[in-house]
N, C-alpha and C positions, 0 to 999 in steps of 0.2 A: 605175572605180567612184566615181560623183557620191559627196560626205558630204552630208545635211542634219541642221541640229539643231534639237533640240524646246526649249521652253523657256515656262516660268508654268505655275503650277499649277491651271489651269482644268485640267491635263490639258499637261503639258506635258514638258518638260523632257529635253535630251540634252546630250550636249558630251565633249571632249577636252580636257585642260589648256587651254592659251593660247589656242587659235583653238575652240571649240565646237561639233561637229558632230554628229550622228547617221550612222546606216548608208544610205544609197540604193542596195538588191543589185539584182540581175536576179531577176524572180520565176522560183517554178514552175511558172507559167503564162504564157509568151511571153505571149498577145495580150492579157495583164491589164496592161500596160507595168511601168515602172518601180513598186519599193515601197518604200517606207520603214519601218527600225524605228529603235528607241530605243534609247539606250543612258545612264549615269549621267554626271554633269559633276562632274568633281573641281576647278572654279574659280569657279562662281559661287554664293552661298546667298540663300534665301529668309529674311530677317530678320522679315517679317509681310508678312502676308496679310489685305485690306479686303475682302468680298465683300456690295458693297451688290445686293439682289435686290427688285424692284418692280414687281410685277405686277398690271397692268390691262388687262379684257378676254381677248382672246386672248391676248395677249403678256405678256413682261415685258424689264424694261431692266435689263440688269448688268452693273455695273460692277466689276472686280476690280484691284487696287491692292497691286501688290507692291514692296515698299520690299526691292531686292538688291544684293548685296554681291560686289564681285570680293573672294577671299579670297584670294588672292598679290601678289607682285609683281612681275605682269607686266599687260600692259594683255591684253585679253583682247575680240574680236571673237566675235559671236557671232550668226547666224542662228535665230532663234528662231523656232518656231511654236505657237501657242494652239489649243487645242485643245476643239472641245463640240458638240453633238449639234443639232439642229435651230435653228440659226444663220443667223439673216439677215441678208445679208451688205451688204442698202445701207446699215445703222444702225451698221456697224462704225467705231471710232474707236481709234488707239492711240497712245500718245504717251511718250516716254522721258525721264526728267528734264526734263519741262516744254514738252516738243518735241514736235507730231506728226511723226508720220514715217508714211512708206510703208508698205503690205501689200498682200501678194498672196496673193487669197480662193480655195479651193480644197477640194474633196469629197472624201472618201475613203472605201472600205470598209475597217471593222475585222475583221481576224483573229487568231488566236493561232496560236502554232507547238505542232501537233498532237502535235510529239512531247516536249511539254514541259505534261502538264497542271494548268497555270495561268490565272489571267488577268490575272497580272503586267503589267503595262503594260515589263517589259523582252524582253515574248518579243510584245508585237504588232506586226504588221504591215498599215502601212497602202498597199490597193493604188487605184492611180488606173483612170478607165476608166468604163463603165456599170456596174460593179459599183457602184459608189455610190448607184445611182438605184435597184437593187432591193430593197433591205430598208431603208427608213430607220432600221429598230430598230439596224442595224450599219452606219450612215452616222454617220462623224467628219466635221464641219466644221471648217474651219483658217483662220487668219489667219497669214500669215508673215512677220518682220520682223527688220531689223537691228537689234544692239542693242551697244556699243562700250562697255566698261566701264575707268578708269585703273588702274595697281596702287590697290588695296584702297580703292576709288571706291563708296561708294554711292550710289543715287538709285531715285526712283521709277519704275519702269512698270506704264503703264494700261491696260489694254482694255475697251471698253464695244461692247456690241452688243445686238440685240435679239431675245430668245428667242421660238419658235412654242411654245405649251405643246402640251403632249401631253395625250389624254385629248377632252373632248370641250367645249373653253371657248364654243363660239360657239352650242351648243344651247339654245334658250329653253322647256328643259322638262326634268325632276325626272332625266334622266340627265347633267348640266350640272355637267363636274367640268374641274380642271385640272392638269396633271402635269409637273412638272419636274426635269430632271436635269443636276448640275454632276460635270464632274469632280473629283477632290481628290486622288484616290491618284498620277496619275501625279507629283504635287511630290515624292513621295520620291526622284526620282532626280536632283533637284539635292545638293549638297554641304550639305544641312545646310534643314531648316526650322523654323521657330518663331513664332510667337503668329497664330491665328486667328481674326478674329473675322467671324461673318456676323451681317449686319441684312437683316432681314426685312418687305417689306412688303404686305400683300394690298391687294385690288382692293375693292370698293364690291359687286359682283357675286358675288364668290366670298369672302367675308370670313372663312372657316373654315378652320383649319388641319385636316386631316383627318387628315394621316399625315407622317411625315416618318422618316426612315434617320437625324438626329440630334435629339437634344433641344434644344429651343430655349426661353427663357423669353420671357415674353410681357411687353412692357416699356410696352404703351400699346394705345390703338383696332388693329386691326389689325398691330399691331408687332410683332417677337418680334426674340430677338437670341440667338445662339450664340458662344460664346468657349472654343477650346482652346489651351493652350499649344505644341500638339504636334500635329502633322497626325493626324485620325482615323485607322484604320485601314478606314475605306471610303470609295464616293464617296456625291456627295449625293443623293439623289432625295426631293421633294417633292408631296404633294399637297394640293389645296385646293378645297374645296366652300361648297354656299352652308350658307344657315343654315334651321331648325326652317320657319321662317316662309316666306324665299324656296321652300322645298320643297313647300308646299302649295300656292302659287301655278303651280309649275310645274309639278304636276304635274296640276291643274284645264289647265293647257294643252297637255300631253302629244295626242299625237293618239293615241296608242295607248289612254288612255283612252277617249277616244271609238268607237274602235274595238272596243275589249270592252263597249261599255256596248250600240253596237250590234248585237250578236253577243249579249248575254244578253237584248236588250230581251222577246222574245217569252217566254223562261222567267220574268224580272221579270213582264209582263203576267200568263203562267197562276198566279204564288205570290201576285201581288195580286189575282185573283179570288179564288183558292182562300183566302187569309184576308180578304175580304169577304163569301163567300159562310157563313165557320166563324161571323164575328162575327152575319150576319143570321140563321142556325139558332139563336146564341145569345140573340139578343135574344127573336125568334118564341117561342124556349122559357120564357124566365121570364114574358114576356106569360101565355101560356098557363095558367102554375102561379098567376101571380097570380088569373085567373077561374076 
């Protein structure tokens, strides 16, 4: 039985004292191959967490920045894998104390273990295969990479890549939204996390925060910025729309407008005769009274 470890808290994190690994079992489903689950790291901690997020157009770029800590002393290898949802994988970059390094990009479907109901990120399993292709709503995207820490060494690691928003960013009319979702909860299963902060930036196109799973203050034009000391108790999801203005514009280009306007035109026609025809009874009539 393979070990792999999870590791960053986009959704991340597994490991074993010294060496950091995760579970790789035989599923229970032979022709779904190998799965992967998670499990907690009693050696490395999350000291903070940078989540710059900058969306334009369809996309968005983000960059996540965790400054971690081997916490013994021992030196301590670790295969890590990052973890998020609709991930495109040529704009991926990752670099470890100032270094890029390798990864190896790779699909997954998310499941939970059925006889445990939660959606704990220590009872999911991720399996490889075509399942990944069928429901993108439970497609994990991964990035997997070495990461070699001294006794009680810390330093930064980066992962930056380029998010597909969900929802409907590329429509040029009044149903023209964007949706985004980070992981955050799997960082609880490193050894320990601390100080949060996300920066926020919107696009020129969709410049409204419409909804969002945390609170976020708004610190400039399109800016906002979130800070917890302490990993949230969920993950992130985002949405973001246009504004008052761009809505009326797009929805004068909606084609569905045009398509109801053509569909009432003939009842529009009979209600503008019929108050053409009230207004000319009413004129005829005060003529009338007048002589």
């Amino acid at each position: 039985m393979k070990k792999l470890s999870l590791a960053l808290a986009l959704a991340t994190a597994l490991a074993s004292l010294q060496i950091a690994y995760g579970n790789m079992a035989a599923p229970s489903e032979p022709d779904m191959g190998a799965a992967v689950t998670l499990e907690e790291n009693e050696s490395l901690a999350v000291r903070s967490e940078v989540l710059d997020i900058v969306i334009d157009g369809e996309t968005a770029r983000i960059t996540a920045t965790y400054q971690m800590e081997n916490t013994t002393d021992e030196p301590v290898a670790t295969q890590s894998m990052f973890l998020s949802p609709n991930m495109e994988y040529a704009g991926v970059q990752v670099t470890v104390d100032g270094q890029e390094v390798p990864y190896e990009a790779e699909s997954f479907a998310l499941h939970y273990d059925t006889r445990i109901r939660t959606e704990d990120w220590r009872y999911a399993v991720l399996t490889r295969g075509e399942t990944a292709a069928w429901d993108r709503d439970k497609t994990v995207d991964t990035v997997t990479f070495q990461m070699e820490f001294e006794p009680r060494e810390t330093c930064d690691v980066v992962v930056s890549y380029t998010y597909a928003l969900g929802g409907y960013p590329g429509y040029d009319f009044n149903v023209k939204r964007g949706e985004l979702r980070y992981y955050l909860t799997p960082a609880a299963l490193w050894n320990g996390f601390e100080d949060l902060t996300i920066n926020l930036t919107l696009g020129e196109d969709m410049p409204v925060l419409k909804g969002s799973s945390l609170e976020f203050e708004k610190v400039g034009e399109r800016s906002y910025r979130y800070h917890s000391a302490a990993l949230p108790g969920e993950d992130l999801w985002i949405t973001v729309d246009e504004n008052w203005y761009q809505n009326i514009f797009s929805t004068l280009r909606s084609p569905y407008l045009m398509m109801m306007l053509t569909m009432m035109a003939p009842f529009l026609l009979i209600a503008a005769a019929v108050v053409i025809l009230l207004i000319w009874l009413f004129v005829r009539r005060r003529r009338r009274n007048r002589n």
